[in-house]
C-alpha positions as CSV (number, residue, x, y, z in Angstrom):
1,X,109.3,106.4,113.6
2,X,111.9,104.8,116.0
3,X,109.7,101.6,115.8
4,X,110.1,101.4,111.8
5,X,114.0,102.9,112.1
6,X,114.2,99.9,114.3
7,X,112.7,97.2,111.5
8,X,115.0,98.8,109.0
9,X,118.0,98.4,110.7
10,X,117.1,94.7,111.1
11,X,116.5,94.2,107.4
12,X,120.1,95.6,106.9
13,X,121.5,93.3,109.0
14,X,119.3,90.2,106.9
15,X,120.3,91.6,103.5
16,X,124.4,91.5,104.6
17,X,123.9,88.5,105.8
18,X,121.7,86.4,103.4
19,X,124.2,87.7,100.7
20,X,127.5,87.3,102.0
21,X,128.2,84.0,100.6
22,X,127.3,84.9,97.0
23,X,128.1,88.7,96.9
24,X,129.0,91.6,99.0
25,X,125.9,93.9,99.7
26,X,127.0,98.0,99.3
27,X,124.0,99.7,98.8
28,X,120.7,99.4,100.5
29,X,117.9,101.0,99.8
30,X,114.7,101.7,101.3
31,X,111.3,102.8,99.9
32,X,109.2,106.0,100.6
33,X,107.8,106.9,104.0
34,X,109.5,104.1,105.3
35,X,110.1,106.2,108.3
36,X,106.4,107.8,108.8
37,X,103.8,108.4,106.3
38,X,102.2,112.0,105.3
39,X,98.6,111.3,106.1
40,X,97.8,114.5,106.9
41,X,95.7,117.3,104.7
42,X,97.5,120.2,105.2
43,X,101.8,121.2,105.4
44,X,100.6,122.6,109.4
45,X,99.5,119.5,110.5
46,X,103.0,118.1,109.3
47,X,105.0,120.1,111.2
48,X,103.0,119.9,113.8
49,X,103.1,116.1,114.2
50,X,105.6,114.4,111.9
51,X,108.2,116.5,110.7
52,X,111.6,116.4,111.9
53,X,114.7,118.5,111.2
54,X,118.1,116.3,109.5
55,X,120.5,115.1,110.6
56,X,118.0,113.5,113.4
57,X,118.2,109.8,115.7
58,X,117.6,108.2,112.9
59,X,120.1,109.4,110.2
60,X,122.4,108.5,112.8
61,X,121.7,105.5,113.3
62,X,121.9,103.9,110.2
63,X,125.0,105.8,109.6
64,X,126.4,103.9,112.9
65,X,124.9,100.5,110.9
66,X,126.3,101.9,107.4
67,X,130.1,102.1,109.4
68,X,129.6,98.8,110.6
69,X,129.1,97.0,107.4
70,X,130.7,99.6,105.3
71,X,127.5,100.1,102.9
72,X,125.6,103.0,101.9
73,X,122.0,103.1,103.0
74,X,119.1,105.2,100.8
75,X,117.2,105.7,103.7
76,X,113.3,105.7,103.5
77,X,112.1,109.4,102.9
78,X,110.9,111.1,106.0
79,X,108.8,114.5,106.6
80,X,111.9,117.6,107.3
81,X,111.3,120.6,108.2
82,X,114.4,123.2,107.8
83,X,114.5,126.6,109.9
84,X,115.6,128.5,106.7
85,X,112.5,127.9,105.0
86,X,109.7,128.1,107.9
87,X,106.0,126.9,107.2
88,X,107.5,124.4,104.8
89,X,107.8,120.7,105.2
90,X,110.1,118.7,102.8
91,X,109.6,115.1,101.7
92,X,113.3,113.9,102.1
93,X,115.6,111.4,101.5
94,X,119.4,110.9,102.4
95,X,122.2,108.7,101.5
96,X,124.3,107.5,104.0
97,X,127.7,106.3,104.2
98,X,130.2,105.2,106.7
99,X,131.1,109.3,106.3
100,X,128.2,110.2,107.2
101,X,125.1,111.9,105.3
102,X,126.6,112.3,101.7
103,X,123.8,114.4,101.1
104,X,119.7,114.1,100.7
105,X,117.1,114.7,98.5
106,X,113.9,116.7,98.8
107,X,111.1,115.8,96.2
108,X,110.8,118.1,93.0
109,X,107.6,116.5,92.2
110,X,105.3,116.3,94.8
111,X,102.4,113.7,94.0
112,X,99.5,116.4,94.2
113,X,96.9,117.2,94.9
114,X,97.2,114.9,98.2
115,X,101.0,115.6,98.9
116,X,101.0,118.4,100.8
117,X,104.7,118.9,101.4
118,X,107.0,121.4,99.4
119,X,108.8,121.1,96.4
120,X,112.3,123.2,96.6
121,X,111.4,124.2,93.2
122,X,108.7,126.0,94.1
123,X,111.0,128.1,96.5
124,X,112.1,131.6,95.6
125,X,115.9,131.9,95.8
126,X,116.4,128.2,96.7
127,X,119.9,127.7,96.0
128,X,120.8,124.1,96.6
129,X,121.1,121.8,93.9
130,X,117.7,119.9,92.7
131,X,119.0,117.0,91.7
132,X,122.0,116.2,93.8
133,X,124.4,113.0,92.9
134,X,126.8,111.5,95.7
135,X,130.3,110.4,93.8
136,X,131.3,107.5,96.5
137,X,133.7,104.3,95.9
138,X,131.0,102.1,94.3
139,X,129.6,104.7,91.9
140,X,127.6,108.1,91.0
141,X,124.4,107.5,92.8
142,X,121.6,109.9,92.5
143,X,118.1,109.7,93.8
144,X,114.6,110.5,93.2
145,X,111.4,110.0,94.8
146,X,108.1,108.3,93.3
147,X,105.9,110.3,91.7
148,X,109.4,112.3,89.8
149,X,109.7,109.2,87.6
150,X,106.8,110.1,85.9
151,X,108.5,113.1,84.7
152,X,111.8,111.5,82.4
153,X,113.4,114.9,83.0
154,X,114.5,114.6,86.5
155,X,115.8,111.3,85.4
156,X,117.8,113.5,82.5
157,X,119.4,115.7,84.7
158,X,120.3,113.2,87.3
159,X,122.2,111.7,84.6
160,X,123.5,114.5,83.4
161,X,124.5,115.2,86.7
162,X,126.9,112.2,86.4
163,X,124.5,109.5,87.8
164,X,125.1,106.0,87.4
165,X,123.2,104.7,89.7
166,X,119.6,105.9,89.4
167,X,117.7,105.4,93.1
168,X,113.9,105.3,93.2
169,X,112.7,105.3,96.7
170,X,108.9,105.0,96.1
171,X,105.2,104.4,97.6
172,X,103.7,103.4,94.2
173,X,100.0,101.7,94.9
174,X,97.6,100.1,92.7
175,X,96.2,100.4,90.4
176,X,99.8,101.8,88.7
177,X,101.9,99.3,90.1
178,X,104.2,96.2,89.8
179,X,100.9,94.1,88.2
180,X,99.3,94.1,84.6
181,X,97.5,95.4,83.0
182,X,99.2,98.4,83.7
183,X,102.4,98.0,85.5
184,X,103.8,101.3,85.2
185,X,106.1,100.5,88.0
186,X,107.8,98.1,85.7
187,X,107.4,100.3,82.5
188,X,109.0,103.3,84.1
189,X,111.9,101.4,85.8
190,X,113.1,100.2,82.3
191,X,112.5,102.9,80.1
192,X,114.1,105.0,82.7
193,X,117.3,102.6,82.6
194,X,117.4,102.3,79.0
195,X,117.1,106.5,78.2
196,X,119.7,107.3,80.8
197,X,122.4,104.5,80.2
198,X,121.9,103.7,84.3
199,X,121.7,101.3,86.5
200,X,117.8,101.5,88.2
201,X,117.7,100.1,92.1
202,X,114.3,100.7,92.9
203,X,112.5,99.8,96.0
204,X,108.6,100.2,96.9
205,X,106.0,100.0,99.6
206,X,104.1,96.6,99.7
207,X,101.2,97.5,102.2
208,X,97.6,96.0,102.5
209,X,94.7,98.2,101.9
210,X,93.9,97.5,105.9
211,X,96.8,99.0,107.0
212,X,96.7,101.6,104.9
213,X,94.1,102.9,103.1
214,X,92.3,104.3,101.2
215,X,95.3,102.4,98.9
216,X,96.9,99.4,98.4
217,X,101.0,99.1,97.9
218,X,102.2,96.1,95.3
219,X,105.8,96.2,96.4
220,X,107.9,94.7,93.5
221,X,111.3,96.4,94.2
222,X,113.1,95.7,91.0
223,X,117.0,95.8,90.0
224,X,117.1,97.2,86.2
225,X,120.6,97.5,84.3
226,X,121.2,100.0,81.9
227,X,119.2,97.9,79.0
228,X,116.2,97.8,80.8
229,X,117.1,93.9,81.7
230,X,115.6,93.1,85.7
231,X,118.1,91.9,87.3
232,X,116.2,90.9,90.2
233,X,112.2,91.6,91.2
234,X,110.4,90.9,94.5
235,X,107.0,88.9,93.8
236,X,104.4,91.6,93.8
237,X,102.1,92.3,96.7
238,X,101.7,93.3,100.5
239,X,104.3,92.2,102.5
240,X,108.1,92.6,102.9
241,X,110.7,91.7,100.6
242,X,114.5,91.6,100.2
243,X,115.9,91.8,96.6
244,X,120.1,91.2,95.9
245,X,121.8,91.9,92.5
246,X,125.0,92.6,91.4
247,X,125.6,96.4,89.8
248,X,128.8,96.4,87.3
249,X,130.1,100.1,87.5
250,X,132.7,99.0,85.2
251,X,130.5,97.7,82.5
252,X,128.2,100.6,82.7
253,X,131.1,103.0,82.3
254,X,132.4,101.1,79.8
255,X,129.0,101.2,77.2
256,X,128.6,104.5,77.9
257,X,132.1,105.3,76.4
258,X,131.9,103.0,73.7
259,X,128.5,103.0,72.3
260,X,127.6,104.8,69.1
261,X,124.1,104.1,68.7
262,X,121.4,104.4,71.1
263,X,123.5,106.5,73.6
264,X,120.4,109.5,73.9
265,X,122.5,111.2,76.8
266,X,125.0,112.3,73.8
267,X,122.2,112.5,71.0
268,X,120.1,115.1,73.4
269,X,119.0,118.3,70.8
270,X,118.5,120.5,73.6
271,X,116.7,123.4,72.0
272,X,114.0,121.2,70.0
273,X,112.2,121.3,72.9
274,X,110.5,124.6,73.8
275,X,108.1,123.2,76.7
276,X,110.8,123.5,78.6
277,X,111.7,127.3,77.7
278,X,108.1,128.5,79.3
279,X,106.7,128.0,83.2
280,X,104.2,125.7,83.8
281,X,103.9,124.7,87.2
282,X,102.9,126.1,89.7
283,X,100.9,128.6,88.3
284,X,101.0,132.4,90.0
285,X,98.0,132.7,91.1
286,X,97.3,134.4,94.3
287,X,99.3,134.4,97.4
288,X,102.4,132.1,96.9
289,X,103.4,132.0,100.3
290,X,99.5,130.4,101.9
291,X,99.8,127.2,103.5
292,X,99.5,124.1,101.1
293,X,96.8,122.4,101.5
294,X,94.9,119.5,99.7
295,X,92.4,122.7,98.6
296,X,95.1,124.6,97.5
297,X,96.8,122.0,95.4
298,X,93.7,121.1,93.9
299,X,93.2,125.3,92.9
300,X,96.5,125.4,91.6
301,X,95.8,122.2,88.9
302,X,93.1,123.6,87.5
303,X,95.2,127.2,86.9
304,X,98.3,125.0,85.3
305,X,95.5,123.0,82.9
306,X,93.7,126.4,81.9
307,X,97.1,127.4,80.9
308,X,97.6,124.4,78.6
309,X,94.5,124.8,76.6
């Protein structure tokens, strides 16, 4: 972890300074696992060898490079494990500022069955806000983690929640990535933009198959405005990439107060909508406090489907 904290604070200091004669960089983000990857088949063996409580060496740290350049830094997710809720790792992100950690996010929706880690939703009396947004000098930024793109109503509430700036720190891999003939990295980014009225800075893994499989990464961090227009793209494929574009707060904040049409954040009919009035997922089956577990996960899929039928 120190090694890749190390590469990342380099890549700051390239992105500042590759963009400081055309436009001041403020916001830098990072994609999943950036910091250590959750290879690992069950939550023990997380805790056991990856996870790490926050604030740690490495939130500080880039909040020591976030003072310097006065930015804020979406820092690659990382494995956390929190005393309050013992047996239970988190996959975690946290935006950083030259204040400090203005808070962090913990993924919703896990990518299971292989994910292993906990989603605070499926915590009994977990009281912190699911959907977190920071409200700092360059805008509302709120974040979310790969696979909870897939699901448009995380994206919903972080708007709701006053988000302008819609963060997706991912590890997307073929064959759903950045490339046709599916490209739902691209598909997602835009129609996520385009429902929420947002601004979508989106940055993914690009990692060979031979460094780690058993998937490829297609990388293709993207810039989206609030039209769905890409403001900037990194050339798919393995291999690092910086991407710069400008964000307009001030136009975004002016559409959304002027528009008419297409603004679906005001048009919402909340109660049309009654899959969202039952529980889905995850089922209650058995004992809700045994380890997760690749095995586990895979049990508690097949409960949620036989629910749906």
């Amino acid at each position: 972890m120190r090694a890749n904290t190390d590469r990342m604070l380099s890549m700051i200091d390239s992105a500042v300074a590759g963009a400081a004669p055309f436009l001041p960089v403020r916001l830098v983000v990072f994609p999943e696992f950036a910091h250590s990857a959750p290879v690992f088949e069950t939550a023990q063996e997380l805790l056991e060898k990856l996870a790490i409580q926050i604030p740690n060496e490495h939130t500080e740290r880039l909040e020591l490079r976030a003072r310097e350049h006065d930015i804020y830094i979406q820092s690659g997710s990382m494995l956390e494990l929190d005393p309050k809720w013992p047996g239970h790792v988190f996959n975690t992100t946290c935006l950083i500022g030259p204040e400090g950690i203005l808070g962090k996010y913990r993924k919703v929706n896990t990518w299971i069955p292989y994910e292993v880690n906990t989603s605070p939703h499926d915590l009994e009396d977990y009281g912190e806000p699911l959907f977190p947004v920071a409200d700092t000098p360059i805008g509302r930024i709120g974040c979310a983690i790969c696979y909870d793109w897939l699901f448009p109503e995380a994206m919903r509430q972080l708007a709701a929640n006053g988000a302008e700036v819609l963060v997706r720190v991912s590890a997307y891999m073929d064959p759903w990535g950045a490339t046709e003939p599916m490209a739902w990295w691209t598909v997602i980014n835009r129609a996520r933009a385009i429902e929420n009225i947002a601004y979508v800075v989106a940055a993914n893994q690009g990692a060979s198959l031979k460094h780690y499989p058993p998937y490829s990464w297609p990388g293709g961090s993207q810039v989206v405005d609030y039209d769905g227009r890409l403001l900037a793209e990194a050339s798919p494929g393995p291999g690092e990439r910086i991407v710069v574009a400008p964000i307009d707060i001030s136009a975004l904040r002016h559409e959304r107060a002027s528009r008419r049409g297409h603004h679906m954040l005001a048009h919402l009919r909340t109660e049309a909508y009654p899959v969202y009035q039952r529980h889905q997922y995850p089922p209650k089956i058995g004992n809700q406090s045994a380890q997760i577990s690749y095995e586990r996960n895979n049990q508690l899929i097949d409960e949620a489907k036989r629910d749906l039928s």
